[in-house]
Backbone bond lengths (Angstrom), bond angles and torsions (degrees), N, CA, C in turn:
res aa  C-N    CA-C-N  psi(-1)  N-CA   C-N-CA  omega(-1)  CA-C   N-CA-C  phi
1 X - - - 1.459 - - 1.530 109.30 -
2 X 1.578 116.28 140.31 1.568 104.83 165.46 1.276 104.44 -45.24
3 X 1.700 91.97 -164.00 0.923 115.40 179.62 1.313 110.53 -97.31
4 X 2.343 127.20 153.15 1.634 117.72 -143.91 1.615 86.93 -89.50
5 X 1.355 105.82 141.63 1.701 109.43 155.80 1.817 109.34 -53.30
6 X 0.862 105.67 92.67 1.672 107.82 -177.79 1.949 115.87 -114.15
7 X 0.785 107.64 160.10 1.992 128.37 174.06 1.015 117.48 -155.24
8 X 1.901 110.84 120.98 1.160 91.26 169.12 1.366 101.24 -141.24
9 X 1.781 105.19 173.73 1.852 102.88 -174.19 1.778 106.58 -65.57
10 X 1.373 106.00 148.18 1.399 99.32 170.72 1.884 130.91 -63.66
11 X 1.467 95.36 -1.84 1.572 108.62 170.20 1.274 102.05 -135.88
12 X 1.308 91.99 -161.13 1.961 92.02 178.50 1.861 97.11 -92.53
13 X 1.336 120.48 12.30 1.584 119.75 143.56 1.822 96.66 74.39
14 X 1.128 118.95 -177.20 1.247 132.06 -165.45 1.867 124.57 -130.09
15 X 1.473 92.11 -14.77 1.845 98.53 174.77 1.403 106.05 -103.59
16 X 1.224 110.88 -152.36 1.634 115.74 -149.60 1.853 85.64 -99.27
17 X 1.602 117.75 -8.78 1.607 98.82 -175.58 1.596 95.72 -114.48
18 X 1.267 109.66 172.48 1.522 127.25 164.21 1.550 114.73 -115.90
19 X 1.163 125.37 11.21 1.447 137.29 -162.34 1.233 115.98 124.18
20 X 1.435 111.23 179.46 1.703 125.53 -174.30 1.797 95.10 -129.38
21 X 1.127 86.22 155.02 1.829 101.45 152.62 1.707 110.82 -154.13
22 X 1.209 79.26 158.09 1.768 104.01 -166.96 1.569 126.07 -110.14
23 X 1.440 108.97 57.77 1.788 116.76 -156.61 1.818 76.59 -48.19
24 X 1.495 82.17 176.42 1.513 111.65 173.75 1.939 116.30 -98.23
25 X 1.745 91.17 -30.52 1.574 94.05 -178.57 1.378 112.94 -138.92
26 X 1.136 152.63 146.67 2.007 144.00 156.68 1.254 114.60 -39.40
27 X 1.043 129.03 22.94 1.592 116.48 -176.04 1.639 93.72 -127.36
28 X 1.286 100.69 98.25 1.429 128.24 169.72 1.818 126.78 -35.61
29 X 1.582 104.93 -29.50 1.047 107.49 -151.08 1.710 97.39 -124.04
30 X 1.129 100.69 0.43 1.360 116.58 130.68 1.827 149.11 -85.13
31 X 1.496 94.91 -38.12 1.325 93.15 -176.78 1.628 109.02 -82.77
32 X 1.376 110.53 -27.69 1.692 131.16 -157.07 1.476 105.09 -66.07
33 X 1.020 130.28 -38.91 1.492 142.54 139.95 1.413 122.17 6.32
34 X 1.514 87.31 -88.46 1.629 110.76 -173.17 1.692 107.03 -75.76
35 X 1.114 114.47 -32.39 1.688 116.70 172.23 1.613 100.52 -61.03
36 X 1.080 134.24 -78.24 1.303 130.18 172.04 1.455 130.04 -14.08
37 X 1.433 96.28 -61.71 1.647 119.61 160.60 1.646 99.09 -27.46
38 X 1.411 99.36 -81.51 1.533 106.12 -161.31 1.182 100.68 -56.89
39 X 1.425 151.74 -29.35 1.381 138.36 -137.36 1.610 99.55 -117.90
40 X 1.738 119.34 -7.58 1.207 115.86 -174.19 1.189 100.42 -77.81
41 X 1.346 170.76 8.53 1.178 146.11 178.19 1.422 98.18 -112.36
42 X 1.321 128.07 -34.20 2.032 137.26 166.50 1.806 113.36 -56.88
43 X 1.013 101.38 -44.37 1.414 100.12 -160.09 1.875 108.47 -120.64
44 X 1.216 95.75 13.83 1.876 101.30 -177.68 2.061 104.64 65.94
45 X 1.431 84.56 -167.64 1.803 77.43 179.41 1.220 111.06 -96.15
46 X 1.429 122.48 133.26 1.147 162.84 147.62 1.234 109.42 -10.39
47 X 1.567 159.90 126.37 1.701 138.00 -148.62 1.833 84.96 -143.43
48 X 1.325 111.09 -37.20 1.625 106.68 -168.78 1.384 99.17 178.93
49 X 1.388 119.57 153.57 1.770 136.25 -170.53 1.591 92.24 -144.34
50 X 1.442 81.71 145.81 1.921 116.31 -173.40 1.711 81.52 -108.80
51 X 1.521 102.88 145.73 1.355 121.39 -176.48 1.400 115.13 -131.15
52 X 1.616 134.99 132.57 1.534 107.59 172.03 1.388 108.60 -81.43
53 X 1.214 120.20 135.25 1.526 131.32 173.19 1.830 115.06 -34.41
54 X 1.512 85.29 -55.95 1.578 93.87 170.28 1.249 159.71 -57.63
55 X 1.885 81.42 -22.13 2.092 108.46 161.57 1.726 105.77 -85.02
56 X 1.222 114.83 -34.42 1.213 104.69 -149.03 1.926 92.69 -130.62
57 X 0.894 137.06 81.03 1.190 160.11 -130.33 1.831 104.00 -100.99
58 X 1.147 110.75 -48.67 1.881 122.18 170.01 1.455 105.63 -100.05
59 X 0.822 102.59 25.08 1.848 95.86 -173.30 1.864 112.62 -49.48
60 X 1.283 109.29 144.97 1.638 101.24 179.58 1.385 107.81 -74.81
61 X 1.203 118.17 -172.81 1.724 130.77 173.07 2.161 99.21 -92.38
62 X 0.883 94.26 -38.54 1.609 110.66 175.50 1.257 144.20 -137.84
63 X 1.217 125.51 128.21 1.620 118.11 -155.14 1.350 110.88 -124.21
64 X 1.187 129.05 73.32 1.782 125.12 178.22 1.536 122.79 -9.60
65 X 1.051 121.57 119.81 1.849 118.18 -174.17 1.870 100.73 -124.60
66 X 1.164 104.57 170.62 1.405 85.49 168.18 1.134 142.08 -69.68
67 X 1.074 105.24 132.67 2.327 124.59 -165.92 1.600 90.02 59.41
68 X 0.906 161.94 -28.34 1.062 129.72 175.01 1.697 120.99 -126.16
69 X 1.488 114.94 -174.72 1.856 116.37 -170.95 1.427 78.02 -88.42
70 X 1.535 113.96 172.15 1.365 141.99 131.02 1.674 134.86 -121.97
71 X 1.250 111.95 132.46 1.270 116.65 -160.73 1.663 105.08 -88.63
72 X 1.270 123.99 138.35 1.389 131.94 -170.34 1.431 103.35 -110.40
73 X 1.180 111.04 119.92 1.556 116.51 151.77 1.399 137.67 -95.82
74 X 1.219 152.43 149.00 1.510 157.07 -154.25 1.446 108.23 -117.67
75 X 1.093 125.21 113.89 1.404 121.53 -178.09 1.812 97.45 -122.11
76 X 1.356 113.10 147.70 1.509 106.28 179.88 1.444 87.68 -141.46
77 X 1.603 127.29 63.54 1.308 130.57 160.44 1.269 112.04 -119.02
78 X 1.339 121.39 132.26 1.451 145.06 174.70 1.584 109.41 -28.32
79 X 0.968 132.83 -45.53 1.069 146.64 167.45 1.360 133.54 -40.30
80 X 1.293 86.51 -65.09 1.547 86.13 165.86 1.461 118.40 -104.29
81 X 1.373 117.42 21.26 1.565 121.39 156.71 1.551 114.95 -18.84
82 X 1.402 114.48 133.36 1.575 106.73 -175.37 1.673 133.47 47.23
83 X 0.972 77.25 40.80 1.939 85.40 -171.29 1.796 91.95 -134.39
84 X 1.575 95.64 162.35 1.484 114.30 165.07 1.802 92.47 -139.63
85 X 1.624 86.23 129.53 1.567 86.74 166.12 1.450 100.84 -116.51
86 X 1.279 113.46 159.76 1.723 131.32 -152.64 1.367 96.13 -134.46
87 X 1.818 121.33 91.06 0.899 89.08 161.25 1.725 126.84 -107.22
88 X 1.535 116.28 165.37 1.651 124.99 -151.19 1.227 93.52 -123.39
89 X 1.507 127.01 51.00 1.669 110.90 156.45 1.686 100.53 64.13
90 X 1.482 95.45 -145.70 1.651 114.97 -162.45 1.398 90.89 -61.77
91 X 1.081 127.10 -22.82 1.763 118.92 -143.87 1.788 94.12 -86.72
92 X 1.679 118.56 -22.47 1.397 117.03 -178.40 1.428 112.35 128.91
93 X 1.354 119.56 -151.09 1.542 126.82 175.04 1.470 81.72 -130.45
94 X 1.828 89.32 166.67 1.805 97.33 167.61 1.593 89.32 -160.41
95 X 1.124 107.73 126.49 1.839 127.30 173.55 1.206 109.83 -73.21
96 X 1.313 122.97 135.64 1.116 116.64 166.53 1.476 108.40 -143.19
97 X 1.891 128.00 131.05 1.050 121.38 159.83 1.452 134.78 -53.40
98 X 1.202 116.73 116.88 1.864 124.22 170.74 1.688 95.03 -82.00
99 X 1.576 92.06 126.51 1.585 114.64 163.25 1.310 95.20 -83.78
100 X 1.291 121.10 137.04 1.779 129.62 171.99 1.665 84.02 -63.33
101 X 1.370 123.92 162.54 1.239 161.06 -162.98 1.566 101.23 -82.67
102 X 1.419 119.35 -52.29 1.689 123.66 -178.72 1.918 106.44 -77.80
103 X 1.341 95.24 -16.64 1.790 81.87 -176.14 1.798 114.92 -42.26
104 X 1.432 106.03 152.80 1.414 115.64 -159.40 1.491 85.40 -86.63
105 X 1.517 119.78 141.66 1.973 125.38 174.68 1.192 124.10 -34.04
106 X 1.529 115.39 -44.83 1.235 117.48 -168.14 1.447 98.85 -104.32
107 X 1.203 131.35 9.19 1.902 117.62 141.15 1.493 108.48 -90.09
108 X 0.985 116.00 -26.95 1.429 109.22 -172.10 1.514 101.84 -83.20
109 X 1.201 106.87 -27.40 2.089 99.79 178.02 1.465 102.31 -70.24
110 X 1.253 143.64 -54.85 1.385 150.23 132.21 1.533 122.76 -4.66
111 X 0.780 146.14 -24.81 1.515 166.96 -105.94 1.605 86.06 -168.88
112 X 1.559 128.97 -88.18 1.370 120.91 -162.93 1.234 106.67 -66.38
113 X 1.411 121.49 -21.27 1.426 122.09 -179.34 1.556 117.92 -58.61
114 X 1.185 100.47 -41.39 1.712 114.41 -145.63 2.028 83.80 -105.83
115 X 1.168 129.41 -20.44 1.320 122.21 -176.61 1.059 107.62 -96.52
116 X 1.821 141.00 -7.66 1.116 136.33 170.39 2.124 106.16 -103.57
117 X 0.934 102.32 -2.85 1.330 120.10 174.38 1.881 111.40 -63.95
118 X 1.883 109.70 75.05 1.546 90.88 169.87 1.173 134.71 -37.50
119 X 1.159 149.01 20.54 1.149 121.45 -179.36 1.673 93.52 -144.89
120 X 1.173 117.00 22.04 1.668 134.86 172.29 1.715 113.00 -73.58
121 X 1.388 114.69 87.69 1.363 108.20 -175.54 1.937 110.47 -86.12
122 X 1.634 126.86 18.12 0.985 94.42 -166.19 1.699 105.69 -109.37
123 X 1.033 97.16 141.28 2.250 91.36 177.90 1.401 112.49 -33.97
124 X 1.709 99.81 172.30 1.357 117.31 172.73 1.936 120.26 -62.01
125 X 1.546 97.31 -47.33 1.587 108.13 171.39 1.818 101.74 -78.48
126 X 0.622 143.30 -55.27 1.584 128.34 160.43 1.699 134.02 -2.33
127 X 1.643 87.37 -70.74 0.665 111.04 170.31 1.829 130.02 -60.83
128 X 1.386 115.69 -46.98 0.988 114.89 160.24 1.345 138.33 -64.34
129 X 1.784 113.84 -34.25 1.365 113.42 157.88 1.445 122.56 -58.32
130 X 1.684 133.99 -7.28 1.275 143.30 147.28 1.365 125.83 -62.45
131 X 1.725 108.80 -32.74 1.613 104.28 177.41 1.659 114.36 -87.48
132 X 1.677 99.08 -30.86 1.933 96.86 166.85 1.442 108.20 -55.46
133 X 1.510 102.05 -47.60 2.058 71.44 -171.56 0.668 129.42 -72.91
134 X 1.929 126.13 -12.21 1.186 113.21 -163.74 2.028 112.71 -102.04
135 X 2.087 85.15 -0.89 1.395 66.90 -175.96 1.983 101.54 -139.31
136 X 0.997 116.81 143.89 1.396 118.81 -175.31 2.060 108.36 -52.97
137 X 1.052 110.18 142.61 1.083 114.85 151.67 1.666 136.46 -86.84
């Protein structure tokens, strides 16, 4: 896989996100891979990720990352709608908004912009009901 369309805050930031990423397709066990990749040297290793049921619909129980498995969890709370949280051992969790795969460029450039933006207080579903209106699909 390339490399993931990813953003992230330059700390672990102050709103409810730490960045966005922008798979290319829903199939988790493909994209989850290469996100990892990129994020292992930022965020230490990766131990297990919370998924919304609703983005990612077949999701596996486990997704191979480098040198090691990762264990997937299913969350179907409002809350974290459209989000992947990552969690990193001692180092913490860090949220990050998933752009669905079809979002149009210039919501999704908007979208990674504004979700890696510390000082961005608005949610993951928030946020996206801001990029539909403002931008056609």
């Amino acid at each position: 896989m390339p490399l993931p369309r990813l953003s992230l805050t330059p700390d672990a930031g102050h709103g409810p996100l730490h960045g966005a990423w922008w798979p290319r397709c829903d199939a988790l066990e493909l994209e989850l891979p290469s996100l990892l990749g990129a994020l292992g040297h930022r965020l230490g290793t990766v131990v297990g990720v919370t998924v919304d049921t609703a983005a990612w619909p077949d999701v596996p129980r486990t997704v191979p990352a480098p040198g090691h498995v990762i264990e997937v969890f299913l969350s179907a709370v409002d809350i974290e709608a459209h989000t992947i949280t990552l969690d990193c051992g001692p180092l913490g969790r860090r949220e990050l908004l998933v752009v669905p795969p079809g979002e149009p460029a210039g919501a999704a450039s908007w979208l990674l912009t504004t979700a890696s933006d510390p000082g961005n207080a608005l949610s993951a579903p928030h946020m996206l009901a801001l990029a539909q209106a403002n931008w056609e699909r």
